[in-house]
C-alpha positions in Angstrom: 95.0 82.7 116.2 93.4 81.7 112.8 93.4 83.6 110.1 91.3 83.2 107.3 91.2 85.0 103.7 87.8 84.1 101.9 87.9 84.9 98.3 88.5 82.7 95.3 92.2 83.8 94.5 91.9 87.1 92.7 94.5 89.6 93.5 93.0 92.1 96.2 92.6 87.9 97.7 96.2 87.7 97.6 96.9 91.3 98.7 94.7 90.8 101.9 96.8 88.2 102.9 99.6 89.6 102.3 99.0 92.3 104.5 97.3 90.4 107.4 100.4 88.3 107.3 102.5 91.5 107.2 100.6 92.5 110.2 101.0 88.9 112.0 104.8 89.3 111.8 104.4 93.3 113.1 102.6 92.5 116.3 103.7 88.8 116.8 101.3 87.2 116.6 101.6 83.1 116.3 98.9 82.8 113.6 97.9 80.1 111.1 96.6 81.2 107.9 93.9 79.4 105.7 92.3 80.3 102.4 89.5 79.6 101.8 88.5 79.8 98.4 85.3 77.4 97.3 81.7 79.4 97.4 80.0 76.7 99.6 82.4 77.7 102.0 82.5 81.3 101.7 78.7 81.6 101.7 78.7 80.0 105.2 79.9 83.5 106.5 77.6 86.7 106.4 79.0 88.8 103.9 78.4 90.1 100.9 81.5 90.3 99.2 85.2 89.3 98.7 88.0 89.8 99.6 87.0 88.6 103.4 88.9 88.4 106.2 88.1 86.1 109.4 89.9 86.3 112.1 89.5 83.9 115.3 85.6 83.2 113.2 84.9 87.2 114.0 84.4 88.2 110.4 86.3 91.9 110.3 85.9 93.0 106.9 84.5 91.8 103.3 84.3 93.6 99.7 87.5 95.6 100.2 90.8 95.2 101.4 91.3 97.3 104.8 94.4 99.2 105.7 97.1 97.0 107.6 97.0 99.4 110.7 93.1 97.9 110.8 94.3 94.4 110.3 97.0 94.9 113.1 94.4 96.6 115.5 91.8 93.5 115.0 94.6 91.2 115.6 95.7 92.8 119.2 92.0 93.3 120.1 91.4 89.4 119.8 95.1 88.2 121.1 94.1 89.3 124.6 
């Protein structure tokens, strides 16, 4: 599974990924994490705000950091 945290390093950037990793090591996943952090790059994906988080390329939310019990739902949904 990839995992990727779009945002240009604030700290709600840094606290979604420390939650979605949080949430990799609570269900098991075997996940690889990227940041992504120049605009070009985040502009490619359709949102309108950061922190994002991508997961398998299925954007799953963007402009605010979502609870971990989301992030750990999202993650079981696409592991099957």
């Amino acid at each position: 599974m990839q995992v990727k945290i779009l945002g240009i390093g604030c700290p709600k950037c840094k606290r979604l990924e420390e939650l979605a990793r949080e949430a990799a090591r609570e269900t098991g996943v075997e996940a690889t994490f990227v940041k992504v952090t120049d605009v070009p790059s985040i502009m490619a994906y359709p949102i309108l705000g950061t922190p994002a988080l991508v997961i398998n390329e299925q954007v799953k939310s963007a402009g605010r950091i979502p609870q971990k019990a989301e992030i750990v739902a999202w993650m079981k949904e696409l592991e099957g």
